[in-house]
N, C-alpha and C positions, 0 to 999 in steps of 0.2 A: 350910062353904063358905068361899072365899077373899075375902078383903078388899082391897079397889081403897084405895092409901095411897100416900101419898108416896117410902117408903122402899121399896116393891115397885116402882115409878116408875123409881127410882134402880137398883138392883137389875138392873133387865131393861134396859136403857139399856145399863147398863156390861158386860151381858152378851152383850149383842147386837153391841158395837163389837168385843168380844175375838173373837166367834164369826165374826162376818162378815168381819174379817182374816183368820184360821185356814181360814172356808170358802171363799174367792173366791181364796186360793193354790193351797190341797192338797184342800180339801172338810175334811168332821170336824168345822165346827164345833157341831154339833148336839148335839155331846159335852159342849160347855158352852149351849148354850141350853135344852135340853131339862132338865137338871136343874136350871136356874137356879127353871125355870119351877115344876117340881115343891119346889121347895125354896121355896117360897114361897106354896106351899098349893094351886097346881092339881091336881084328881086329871086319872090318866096321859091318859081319854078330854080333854078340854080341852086340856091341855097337847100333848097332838100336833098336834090340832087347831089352836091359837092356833101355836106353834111352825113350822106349815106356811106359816102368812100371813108369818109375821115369815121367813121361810126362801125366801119368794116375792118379798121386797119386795130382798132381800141376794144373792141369786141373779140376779134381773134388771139387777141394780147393775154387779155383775159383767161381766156377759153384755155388756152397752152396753160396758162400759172394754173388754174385749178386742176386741169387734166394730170401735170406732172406732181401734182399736191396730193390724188387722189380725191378731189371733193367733186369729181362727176360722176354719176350712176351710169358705165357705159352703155349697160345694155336699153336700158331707158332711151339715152340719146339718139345712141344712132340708128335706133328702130322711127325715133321723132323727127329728126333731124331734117330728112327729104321733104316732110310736110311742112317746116318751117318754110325751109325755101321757097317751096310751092305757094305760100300763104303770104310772103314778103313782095314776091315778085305780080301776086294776082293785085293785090292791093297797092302797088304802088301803080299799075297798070290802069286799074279802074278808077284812080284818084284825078285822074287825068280827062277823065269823063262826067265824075259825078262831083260835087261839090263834101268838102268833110267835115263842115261845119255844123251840119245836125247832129251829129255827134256829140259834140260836147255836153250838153245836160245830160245824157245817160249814161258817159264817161267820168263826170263829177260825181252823179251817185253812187256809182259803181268804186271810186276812188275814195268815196268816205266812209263807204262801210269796209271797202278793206282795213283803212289805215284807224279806223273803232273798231272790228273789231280785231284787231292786233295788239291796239292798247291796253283793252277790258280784258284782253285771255293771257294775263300774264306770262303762263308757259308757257305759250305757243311758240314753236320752233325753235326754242331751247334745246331741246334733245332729240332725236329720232325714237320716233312712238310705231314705227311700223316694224312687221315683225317677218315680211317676205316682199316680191315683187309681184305679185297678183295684175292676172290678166288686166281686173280692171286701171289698178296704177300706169300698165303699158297703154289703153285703149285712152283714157283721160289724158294721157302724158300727149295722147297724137292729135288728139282733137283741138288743145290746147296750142299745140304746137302750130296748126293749120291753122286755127280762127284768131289767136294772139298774133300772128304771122301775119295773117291779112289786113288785121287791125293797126299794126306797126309800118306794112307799107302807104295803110289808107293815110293815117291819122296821124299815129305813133306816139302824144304824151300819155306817161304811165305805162307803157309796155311793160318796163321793170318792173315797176308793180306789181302785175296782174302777172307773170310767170311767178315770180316769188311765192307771193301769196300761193298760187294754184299748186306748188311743188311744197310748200309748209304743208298746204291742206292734204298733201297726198301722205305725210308724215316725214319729210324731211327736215333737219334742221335749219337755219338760216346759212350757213356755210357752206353745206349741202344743197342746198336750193338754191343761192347763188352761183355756185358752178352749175350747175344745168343749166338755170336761166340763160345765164352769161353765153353757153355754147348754144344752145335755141336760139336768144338772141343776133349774134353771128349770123344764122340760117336765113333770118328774115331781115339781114340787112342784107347778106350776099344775094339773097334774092329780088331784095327792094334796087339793090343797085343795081342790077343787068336790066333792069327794066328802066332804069334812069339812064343807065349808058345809051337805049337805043334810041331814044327820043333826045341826046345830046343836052342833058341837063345837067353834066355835071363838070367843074371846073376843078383839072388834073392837081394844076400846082397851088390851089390853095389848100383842097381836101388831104394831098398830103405832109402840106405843111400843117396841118388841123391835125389829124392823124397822128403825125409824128406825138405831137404834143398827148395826146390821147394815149397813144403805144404808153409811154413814161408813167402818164396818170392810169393807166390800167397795172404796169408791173408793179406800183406803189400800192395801189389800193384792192387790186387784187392780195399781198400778202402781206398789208391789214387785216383783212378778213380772215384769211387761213392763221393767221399768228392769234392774232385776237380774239377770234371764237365767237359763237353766236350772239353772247350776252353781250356786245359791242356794237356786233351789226343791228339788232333788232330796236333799237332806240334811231337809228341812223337812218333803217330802212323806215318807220314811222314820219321820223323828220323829213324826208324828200319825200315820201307821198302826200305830208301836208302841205307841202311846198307846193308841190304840183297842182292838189286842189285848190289853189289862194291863184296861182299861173291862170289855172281855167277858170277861175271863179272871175276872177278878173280879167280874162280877154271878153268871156260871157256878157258879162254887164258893162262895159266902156262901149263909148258907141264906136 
């Protein structure tokens, strides 16, 4: 079993500020917290678990900078928001039964044509191209919000992603789409973690030392984003979901 130290302290601290920069722009950063966590002697049931709190405390961080920035579409959210949770909490419940690993090849395709085509469409989410909030935008926003939801407590790399992506294609900007994401996000951690609370997976004092670090790297790179404007994030959000496809590309083929 793992050892509560100084230097595991240190460790999740500085992993949590890198990760909750990286998550509170583009999402992804779970790419570095998650392994920090396992690299440190968590097994994987724990470390998702503790991960979720520390991923709850950086996500709500967020959520507040954009909220008070105005870069969330209220009416959007909190019509979405209960399906989040609903979607965060099924899927970390079923993860627990079903193996998450088939996933991955449909998750790496799905991860390369978002991040091709965001490349190829230059102006994509540069500007806001919608001209109202159309039933279909709320109906898309909920569906998205449940099955990204579910997908986040199953599985969860590229979550960020795929919110992002799905709020650009709705006609948001990259700024815009990061604050919703970022508050959806939230939704299906708070729910991925009630579901990790009751099956005792998660370990208080390191996620909130993980957390903390995250809080910081969220109010940092949360207002990156809002200061610096889409044409900053959309190079940033491309680099972390290629990152993530090389992540999954490479746990896929190592044996």
């Amino acid at each position: 079993m793992y050892a509560h130290h100084a230097t595991i302290y240190i460790i999740l601290a500085v992993s949590g500020l890198l990760s909750g920069f990286i998550d509170s722009t583009v999402g992804g950063g779970g790419l570095i917290s998650l392994p920090a966590l396992l690299f440190v002697g968590f097994p994987p049931a724990a470390a998702l678990g503790t991960n979720k709190l520390a991923g709850t405390m950086g996500s709500l961080t967020s959520s507040l900078s954009y909220l008070r920035s105005g870069k969330v579409t209220y009416r959007v959210v909190l019509v979405a928001f209960p399906l989040a949770v609903l979607g965060g909490a099924t899927g970390a419940v079923v993860v627990h039964h079903l193996p998450s690993s088939f996933l991955r090849p449909l998750v790496l395709i799905l991860l390369i044509l978002v991040a091709g085509y965001t490349f190829w469409n230059k102006r994509l989410g540069l500007t806001e191209n919608r001209t109202s909030l159309t039933r279909s935008v709320f109906l898309f926003a909920c569906l998205a919000a449940l099955v990204v939801g579910f997908y986040d407590g199953f599985f969860g790399p590229g979550t960020g992603s795929f919110f992002m992506m799905i709020f650009v294609l709705l006609g948001f900007n990259f700024v815009n789409a990061s604050g919703n994401a970022r508050t959806l996000n939230f939704g299906t951690n708070l729910g991925a973690l009630g579901a990790f609370v009751t099956v005792h997976a998660v370990d208080y004092l390191a996620g909130i030392i993980l957390g903390a670090g995250m809080v910081i790297g969220a109010i940092i790179g949360s207002q990156f984003a809002i200061r610096r404007g889409a044409k900053y994030v959309r190079p940033l959000f491309i680099g972390v979901t290629c990152f993530v496809i090389l992540q999954q590309l490479y746990t896929l083929i190592s044996p």
